[in-house]
C-alpha positions in Angstrom: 54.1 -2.4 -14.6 53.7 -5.8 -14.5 51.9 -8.5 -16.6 48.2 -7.7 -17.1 46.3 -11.0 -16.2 42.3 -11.2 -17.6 40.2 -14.6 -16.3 37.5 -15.5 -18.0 34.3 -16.7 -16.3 35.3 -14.3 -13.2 33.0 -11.3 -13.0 35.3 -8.7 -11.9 38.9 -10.1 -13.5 37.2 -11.1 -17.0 37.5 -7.2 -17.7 40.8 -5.7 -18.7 41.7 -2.6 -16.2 42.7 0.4 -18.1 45.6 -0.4 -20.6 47.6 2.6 -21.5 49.3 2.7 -24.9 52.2 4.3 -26.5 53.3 3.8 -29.7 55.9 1.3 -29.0 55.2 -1.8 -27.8 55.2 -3.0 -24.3 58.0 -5.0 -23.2 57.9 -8.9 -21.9 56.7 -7.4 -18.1 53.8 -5.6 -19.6 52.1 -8.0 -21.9 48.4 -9.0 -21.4 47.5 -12.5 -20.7 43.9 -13.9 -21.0 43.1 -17.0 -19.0 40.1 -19.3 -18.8 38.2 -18.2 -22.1 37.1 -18.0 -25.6 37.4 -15.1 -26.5 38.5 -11.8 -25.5 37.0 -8.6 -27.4 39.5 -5.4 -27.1 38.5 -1.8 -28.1 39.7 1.6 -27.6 38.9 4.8 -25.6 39.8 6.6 -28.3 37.9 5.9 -31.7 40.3 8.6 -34.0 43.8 6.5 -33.3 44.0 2.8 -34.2 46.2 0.5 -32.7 48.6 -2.5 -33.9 48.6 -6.0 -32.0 50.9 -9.4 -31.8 48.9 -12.3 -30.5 50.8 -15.6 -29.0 49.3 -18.3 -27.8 52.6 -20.2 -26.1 53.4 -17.9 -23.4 55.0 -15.6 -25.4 57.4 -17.5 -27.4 56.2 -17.1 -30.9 54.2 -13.5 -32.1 51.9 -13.1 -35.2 52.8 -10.7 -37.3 51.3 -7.1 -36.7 47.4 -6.7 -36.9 46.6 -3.3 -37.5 43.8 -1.8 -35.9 42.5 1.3 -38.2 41.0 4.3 -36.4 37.2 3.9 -35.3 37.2 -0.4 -35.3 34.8 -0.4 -32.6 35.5 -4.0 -31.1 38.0 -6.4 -32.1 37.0 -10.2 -31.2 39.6 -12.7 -30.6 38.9 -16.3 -30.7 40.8 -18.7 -27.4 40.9 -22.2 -28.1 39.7 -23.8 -24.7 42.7 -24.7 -22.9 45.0 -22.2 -24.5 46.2 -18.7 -22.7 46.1 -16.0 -25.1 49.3 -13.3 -25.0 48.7 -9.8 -26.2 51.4 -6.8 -27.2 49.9 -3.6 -27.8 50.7 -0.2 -29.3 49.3 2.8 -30.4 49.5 3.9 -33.9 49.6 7.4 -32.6 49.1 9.2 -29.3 47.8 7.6 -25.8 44.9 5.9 -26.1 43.8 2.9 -23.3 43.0 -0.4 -24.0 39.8 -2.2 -22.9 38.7 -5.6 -23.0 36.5 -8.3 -22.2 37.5 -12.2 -21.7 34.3 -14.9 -22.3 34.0 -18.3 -22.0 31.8 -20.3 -23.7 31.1 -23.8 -25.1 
């Protein structure tokens, strides 16, 4: 795989392909990336398993700590300050589900 770029304020690119998940998490070649917005909104195709994410916002560098995602969350918003490029790693807390998402821009 290969880095998963989102743009926001482009209609096709602002929405995050299908994101497959395991329950490890993806390696510096399969991070997400969200450009251009702010904020991105991720949910799951799969409301019974939650997930667990690490947001960055320098490229990578320097992770949060986990944000776990319990079962049936529905949409998770992430606020982007303007300027900023928001990095996502992603697992599963159990099973395959995919990822979705959707990058906005706004004033």
């Amino acid at each position: 795989m290969a880095i998963t770029t989102v743009i926001g304020g482009d209609s096709i690119k602002a929405v995050l392909p299908t994101f497959g998940l395991t329950t490890a998490y993806k390696t510096v070649t399969d991070w997400i990336t969200v450009e251009n917005a702010t904020r991105f909104d991720i949910g799951s195709d799969d409301v019974a398993i939650g997930i667990v994410i690490k947001v960055s916002f320098d490229g990578g560098t320097t992770f949060s700590g986990d944000i776990a995602l319990d079962a049936g969350f529905g949409v998770y918003p992430i606020a982007i300050n303007r300027g900023q490029t928001l990095t996502l790693d992603v697992k599963s807390a159990s099973g395959t589900p995919n990822l979705g998402g959707v990058a906005y821009t706004g004033a």
